[in-house]
Each structure stands twice: as structure tokens, then as C-alpha cells.
C-alpha positions in Angstrom: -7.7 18.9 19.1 -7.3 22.3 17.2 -6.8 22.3 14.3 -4.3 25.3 14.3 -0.8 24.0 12.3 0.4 22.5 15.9 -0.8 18.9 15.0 -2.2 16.9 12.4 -4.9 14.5 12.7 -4.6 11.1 10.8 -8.4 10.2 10.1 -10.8 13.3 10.7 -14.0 11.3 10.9 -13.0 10.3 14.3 -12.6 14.2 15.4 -15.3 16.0 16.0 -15.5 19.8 16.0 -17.6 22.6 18.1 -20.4 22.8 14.9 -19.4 27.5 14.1 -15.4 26.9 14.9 -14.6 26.1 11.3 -12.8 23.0 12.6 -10.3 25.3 15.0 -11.8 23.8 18.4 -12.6 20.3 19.4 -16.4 20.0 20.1 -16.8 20.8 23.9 -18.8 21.0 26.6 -18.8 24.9 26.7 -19.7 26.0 23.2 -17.0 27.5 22.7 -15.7 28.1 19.3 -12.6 30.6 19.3 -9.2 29.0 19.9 -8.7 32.2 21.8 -11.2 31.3 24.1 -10.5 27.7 24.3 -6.9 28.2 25.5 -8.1 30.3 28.3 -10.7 28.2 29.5 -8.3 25.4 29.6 -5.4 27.7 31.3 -8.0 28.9 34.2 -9.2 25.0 34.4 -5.6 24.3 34.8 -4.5 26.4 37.5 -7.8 25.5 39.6 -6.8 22.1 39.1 -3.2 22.3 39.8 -4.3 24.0 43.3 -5.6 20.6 44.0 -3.2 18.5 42.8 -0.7 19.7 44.8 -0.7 17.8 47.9 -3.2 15.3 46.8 0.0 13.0 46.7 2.1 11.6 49.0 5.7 12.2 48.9 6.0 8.2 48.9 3.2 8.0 46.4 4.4 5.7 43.2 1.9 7.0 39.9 0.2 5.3 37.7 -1.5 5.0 34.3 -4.7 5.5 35.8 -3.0 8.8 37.8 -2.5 10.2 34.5 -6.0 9.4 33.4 -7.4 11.0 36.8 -5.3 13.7 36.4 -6.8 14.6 32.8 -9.9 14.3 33.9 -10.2 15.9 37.0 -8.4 19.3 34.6 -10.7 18.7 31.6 -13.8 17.4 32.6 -15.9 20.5 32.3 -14.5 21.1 29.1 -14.2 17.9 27.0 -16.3 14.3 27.2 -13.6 12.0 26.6 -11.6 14.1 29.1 -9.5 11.1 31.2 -10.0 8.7 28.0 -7.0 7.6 25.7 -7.6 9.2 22.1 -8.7 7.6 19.1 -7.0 9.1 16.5 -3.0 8.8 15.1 -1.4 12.1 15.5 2.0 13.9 14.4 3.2 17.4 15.0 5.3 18.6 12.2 5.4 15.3 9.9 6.9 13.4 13.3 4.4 10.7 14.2 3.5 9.9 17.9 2.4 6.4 19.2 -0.6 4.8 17.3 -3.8 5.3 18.6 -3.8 1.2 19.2 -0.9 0.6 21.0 -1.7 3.5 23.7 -3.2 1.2 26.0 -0.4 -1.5 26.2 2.5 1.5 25.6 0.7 3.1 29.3 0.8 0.0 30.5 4.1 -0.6 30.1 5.1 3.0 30.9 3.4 2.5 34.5 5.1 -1.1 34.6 8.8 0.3 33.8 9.1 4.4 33.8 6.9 5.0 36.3 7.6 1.7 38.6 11.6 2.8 38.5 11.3 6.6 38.8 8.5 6.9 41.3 7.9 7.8 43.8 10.4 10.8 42.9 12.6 10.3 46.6 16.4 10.4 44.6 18.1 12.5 47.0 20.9 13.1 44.5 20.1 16.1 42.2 21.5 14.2 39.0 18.7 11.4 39.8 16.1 13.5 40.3 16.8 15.8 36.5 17.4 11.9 35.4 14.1 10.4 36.3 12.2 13.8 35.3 13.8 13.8 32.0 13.6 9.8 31.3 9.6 9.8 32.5 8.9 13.1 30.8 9.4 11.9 27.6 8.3 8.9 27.2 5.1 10.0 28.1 5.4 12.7 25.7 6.3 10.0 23.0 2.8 8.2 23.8 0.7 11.4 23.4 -1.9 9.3 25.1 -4.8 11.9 25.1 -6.3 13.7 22.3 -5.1 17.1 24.1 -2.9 18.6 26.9 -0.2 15.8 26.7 2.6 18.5 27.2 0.7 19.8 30.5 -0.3 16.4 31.7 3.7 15.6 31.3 4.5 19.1 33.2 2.3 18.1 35.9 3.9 15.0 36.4 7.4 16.3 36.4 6.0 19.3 38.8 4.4 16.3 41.1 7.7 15.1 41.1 9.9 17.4 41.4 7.7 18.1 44.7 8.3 14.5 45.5 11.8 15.0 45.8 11.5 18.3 47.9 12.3 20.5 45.0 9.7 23.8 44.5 7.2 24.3 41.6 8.6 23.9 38.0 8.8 26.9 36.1 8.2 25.6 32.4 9.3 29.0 31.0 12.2 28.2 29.2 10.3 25.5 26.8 7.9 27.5 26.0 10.4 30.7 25.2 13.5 30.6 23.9 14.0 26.9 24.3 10.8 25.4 22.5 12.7 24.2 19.9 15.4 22.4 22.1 12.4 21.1 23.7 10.9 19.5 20.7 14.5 18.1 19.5 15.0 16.6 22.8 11.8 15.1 22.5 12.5 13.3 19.3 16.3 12.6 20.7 14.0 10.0 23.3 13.1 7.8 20.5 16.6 6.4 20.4 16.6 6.7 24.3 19.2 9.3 24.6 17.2 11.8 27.2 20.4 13.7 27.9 19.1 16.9 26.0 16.4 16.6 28.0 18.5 16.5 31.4 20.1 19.6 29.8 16.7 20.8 30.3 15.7 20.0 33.1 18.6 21.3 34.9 18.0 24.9 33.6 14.2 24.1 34.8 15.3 23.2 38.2 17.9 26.1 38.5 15.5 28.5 37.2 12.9 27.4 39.5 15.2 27.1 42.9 16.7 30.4 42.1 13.0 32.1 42.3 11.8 30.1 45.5 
């Protein structure tokens, strides 16, 4: 992962680094050594990938671990080896630790056997529900950081997948990355003790926002 402030990485020796990036970009598949760079190459790879993930799942469709994995992949590949693997290293993003690299296996496995079994397929017709189960799911996957990068985006692209699920438009993640990122972050942290009502909070402006410019 970059090495940019955003995160810290527990034990470097299991990081490797694109050899000219003076340890700002992960070693890729590219060559590509600017942070700059990298975070465009990953936006474009996103938005060709989203165009196929949309409608690639049924509306009755119930995710999985494996999903998320596919999911990673099938955006990363052509950037990253271990693209679709769970990471190696312990991570933290301003001194607040996420799940240890060794319990991401059994912590996704348990994710898919209770978040994902209870909350997918996304069919709540009521709109509490819906902002419920988006909120719930979203951070707990959050929580586990299961990949070495892109576990915010993996997480919006299951709350967009969703959301679509339940016959709501394309989320508009605006607001947490504006004038809300630090909300988002607290609300976050708020899911360790399992109170995902800042979250909801969220997730309602997400879903107005996002209805209102349908």
C-alpha cells in the first residue's frame, strides 16, 4: 500500500515497493512509481470495472467472501499480483488498528456466515432496512480491511451492489470523501462497539443525495 501518511504498515519486510517510488507505491504490475499515477490507474481500472459489475448480480443474489475476493480481483488484477488475495501485513490508519492479518480468513468467514447471510440479498423493501443493512455490512467489512488496498472502494461497491439490490440508483460517495470524511471515519470506529447508527446517519444523506440526482 502507499506509503503516503493514510496508513501504517506493521512489518515492512512483508511490503514490497515499485524499486524508483521511494517506498510511495506498492510494487505493481505497471511500473508505475508516482502516487499520482497510481491513483489514476486504479480510478480508470475502477470505473471499467464497475461498468461490469453492475448487472453481473442478480437482484436475489446473496454475496459472499469469495464475491469480495472476485470483485478485487477482477478491479486490480492488471495492476497488483496479490490482487483478489487477503493481505499479509497488520495495518492501522491513524494509530487505530484494523483486524490482524491472521484472523482475516476466519473474520471473512464469519462476515459471509452472519453480515452477509442476514443482509443479502439487499430485497428490504422498507427504506430504514435497506440504510440498516448498508450501514451494518459496510462496516464491518471496513473493520476487517481484508486486502492490502482499496478496502474503502471494495466496501462502496458492495453497498452500491446493494443498494441496486433493493431498487435504489447508484451511490454517490461524495459526501465521505468531502465534507463528511471525518464523520465517516468516526462512524467507522463507532462499529467496534456495534453501534452503526452514525453510519445510518450516513447512509441516509448517501441515499437522499443519490435519489435526488437520479
Amino acid at each position: 500500500m502507499k506509503k503516503d501518511g493514510r496508513y501504517n504498515v506493521s512489518d515492512l519486510t512483508e511490503t514490497q515497493f515499485e524499486p524508483g517510488s521511494h517506498e510511495l507505491v506498492l510494487k505493481n504490475r505497471l511500473g508505475i512509481k508516482s502516487a499520482q499515477e497510481m491513483d489514476v490507474a486504479e480510478a480508470r481500472a475502477l470505473e471499467k470495472a464497475m461498468s461490469n459489475f453492475i448487472g453481473s448480480y442478480a437482484e436475489k443474489h446473496r454475496f459472499t467472501a469469495a464475491d469480495l475476493s472476485a470483485l478485487h480481483k477482477d478491479w486490480l488484477g492488471e495492476i497488483y499480483d496479490w490482487a483478489g488475495k487477503y493481505r499479509q501485513v497488520n495495518i492501522s490508519k491513524d494509530d487505530f488498528p484494523f483486524a490482524a492479518a491472521a484472523q482475516v480468513p476466519k473474520l471473512m468467514s464469519l462476515f459471509e456466515r452472519d453480515v452477509l447471510q442476514r443482509n443479502t440479498p439487499c430485497n428490504f423493501k422498507d427504506r430504514a432496512e435497506i440504510i440498516r443493512a448498508l450501514a451494518e455490512t459496510h462496516v464491518e467489512l471496513v473493520l476487517i480491511h481484508p486486502f492490502r488496498e482499496g478496502n474503502g472502494r471494495v466496501a462502496r461497491i458492495l453497498s452500491t451492489l446493494m443498494a441496486l439490490q433493493a431498487g435504489l440508483p447508484l451511490l454517490d460517495f461524495g459526501l465521505i470523501a468531502g465534507i463528511e470524511k471525518e464523520a465517516y471515519f468516526a462512524a467507522v470506529q463507532a462499529g467496534m462497539d456495534k453501534n452503526y447508527q452514525p453510519m445510518e446517519v450516513l447512509f441516509a444523506g448517501i441515499i437522499e443525495r443519490s435519489v435526488e440526482s437520479s
